[in-house]
N, C-alpha and C positions, 0 to 999 in steps of 0.2 A: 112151791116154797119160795119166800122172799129172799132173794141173794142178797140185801142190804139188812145190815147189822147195825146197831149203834151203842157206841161206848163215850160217854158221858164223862170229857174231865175238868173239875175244878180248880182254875184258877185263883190261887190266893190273894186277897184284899182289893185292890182298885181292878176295873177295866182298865183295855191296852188301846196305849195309841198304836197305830196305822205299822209305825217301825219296831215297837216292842213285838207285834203280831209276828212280823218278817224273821225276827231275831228267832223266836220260839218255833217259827215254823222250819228255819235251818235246821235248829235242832232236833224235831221232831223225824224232818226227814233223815239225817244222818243215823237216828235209831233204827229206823227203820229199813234203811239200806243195808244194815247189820246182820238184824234179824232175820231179815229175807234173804241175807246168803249171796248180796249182791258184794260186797267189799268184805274180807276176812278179820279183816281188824277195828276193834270200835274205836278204840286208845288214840289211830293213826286217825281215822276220821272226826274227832274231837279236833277244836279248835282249840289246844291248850294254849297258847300262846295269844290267843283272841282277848284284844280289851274288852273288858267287863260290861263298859257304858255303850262301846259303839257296834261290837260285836267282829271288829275289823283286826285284821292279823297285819302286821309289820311287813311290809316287803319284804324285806331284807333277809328276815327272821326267816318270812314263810317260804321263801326261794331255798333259801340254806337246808329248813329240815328235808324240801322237796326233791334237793341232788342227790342226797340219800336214798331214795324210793328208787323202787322198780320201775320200767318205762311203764305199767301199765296201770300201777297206782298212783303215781305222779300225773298220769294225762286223765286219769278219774278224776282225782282229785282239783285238777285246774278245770276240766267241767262244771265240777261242780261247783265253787268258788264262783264262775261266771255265772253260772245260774243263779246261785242268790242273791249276785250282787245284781242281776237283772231284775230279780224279784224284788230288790229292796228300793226301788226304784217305781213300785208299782204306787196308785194310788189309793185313798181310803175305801172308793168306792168297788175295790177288788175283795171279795170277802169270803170266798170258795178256792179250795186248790185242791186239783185232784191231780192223785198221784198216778201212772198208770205202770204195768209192767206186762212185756210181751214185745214180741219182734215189730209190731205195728201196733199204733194207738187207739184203731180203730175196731181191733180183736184183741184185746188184753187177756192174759189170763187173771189177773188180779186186777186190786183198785182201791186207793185209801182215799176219802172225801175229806180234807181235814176243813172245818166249817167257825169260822170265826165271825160269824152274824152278830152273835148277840154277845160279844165282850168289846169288837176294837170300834174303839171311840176318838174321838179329833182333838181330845183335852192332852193335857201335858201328860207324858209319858212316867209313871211311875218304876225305874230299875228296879229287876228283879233281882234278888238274893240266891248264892247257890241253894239257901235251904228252899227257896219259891220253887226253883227249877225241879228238886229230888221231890218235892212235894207232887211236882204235874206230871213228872212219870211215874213215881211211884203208883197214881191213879189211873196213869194211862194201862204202865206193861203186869201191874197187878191184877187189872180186870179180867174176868174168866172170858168173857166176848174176846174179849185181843190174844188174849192166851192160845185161846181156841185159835184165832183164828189166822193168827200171824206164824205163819212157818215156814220153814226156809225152802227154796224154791231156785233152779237150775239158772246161774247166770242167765241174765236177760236184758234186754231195753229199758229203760226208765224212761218214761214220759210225762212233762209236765206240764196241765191244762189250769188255765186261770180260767175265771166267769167274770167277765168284765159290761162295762156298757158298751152298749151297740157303738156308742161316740167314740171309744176308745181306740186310742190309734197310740202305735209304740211300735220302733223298728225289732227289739229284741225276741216278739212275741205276736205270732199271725193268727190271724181270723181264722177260724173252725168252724163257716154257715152249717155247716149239716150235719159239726159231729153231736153225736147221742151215744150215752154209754148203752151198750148190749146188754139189755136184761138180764142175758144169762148171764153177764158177768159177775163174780162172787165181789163186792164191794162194802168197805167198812168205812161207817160214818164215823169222822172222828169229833166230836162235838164238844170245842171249848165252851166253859160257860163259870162267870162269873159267883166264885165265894161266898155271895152277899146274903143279907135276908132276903132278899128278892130269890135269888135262885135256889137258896137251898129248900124253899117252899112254892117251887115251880109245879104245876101240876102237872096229871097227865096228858089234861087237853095242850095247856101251854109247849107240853114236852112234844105232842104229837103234829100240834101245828109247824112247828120247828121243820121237822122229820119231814113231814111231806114237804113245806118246802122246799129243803133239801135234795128230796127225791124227783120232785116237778124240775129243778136246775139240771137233772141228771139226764131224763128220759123224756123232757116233752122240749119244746120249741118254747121260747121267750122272747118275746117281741121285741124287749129292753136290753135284755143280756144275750151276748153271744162268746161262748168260747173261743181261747186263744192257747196257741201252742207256742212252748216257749221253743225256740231256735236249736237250744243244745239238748241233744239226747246223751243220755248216762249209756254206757253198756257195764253191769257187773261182769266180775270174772273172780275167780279162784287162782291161788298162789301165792306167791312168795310178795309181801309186800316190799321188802329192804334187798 
């Protein structure tokens, strides 16, 4: 049986630049950190206080709500904040993030591929609308594939792997020569894909070439690209966030 799954979701109206990608890929992660039962609260992991255009929270503001947290939702939550600003920092030619969860990266018990191949583009960034955003989850956590397959699962490690060039070099984020995801590990492609006439009459060859690319970045060797582990590990945990 194929441990790789794909859920297929549409981005409304233009392609994303490089930082729009980053933006949506926060969020996607913070959904998911939810669902899987790694942080108890979505409301506190939302960035309510986040500018709209930059995706960036106020010091000041973000310190303040933070003194109020528990020590061990407040030291989540400044992981993660580093992690994506390490992420937001990456370049266009990074277009794979794989999410992992389990005590080592290397044995995960789960794995979300999220795959922005064929939306982020180097043109000028089109701002997304809250309704764009309820729109790409709605498509995301309505799908019966994600439904299925995203369930909540025993505080654990979060691991975050880029697919970068081989040339890539960045202190935040180390070289991975010889990791390969474990086939047996159950992993879900997450596959943004552009609104357009073009995609919405994508076929299945079209769809399938995608996929194994996808799948060839996972489990074989790439001459061009090599994985890189980002510095901070998440640990989820249960309890009391305030």
């Amino acid at each position: 049986m194929d441990p790789t799954e794909v859920v297929r979701i549409p981005v409304p109206g233009m392609d994303l630049q490089t930082d729009c990608c980053h933006k949506l890929l926060a969020k996607i992660l913070r959904v998911i950190l939810y669902q899987t039962g790694q942080f108890p609260d979505l409301k506190t992991l939302q960035k309510t206080n986040a500018d709209p255009v930059t995706g960036l929270t106020d010091p000041a503001v973000d310190a303040c709500q933070k003194s109020h947290l528990s020590r061990k939702a407040a030291e989540f939550l400044s992981y993660l904040d580093s992690m994506e600003h390490d992420i937001s920092g990456l370049p266009p030619s990074v277009r794979y993030f794989l999410i992992l969860f389990g005590g080592f990266a290397n044995h995960p018990k789960t794995a979300f591929l999220v795959d922005f191949s064929t939306v982020m583009v180097k043109d000028e960034c089109v701002t997304k609308s809250d309704n764009d955003y309820r729109s790409i989850f709605e498509s995301m956590i309505q799908h019966p594939v994600y439904n299925r397959r995203v369930v909540e699962i025993k505080p654990t490690n979060i691991h975050i792997y880029v697919c970068a060039p081989s040339t890539f070099r960045s202190t935040r984020f180390r070289p991975k020569l010889d990791f390969r995801l474990p086939k047996h590990c159950p992993v879900l492609l997450l596959q943004l894909i552009s609104e357009s006439c073009h995609s919405l009459i994508l076929d299945e060859d079209e769809f399938e070439e995608h996929t194994v690319t996808a799948k060839q970045i996972l489990y074989e060797h790439q001459s061009d690209f090599v994985w890189h582990a980002a510095l901070n590990i998440l640990r989820g945990f249960k309890g009391d966030v305030y």
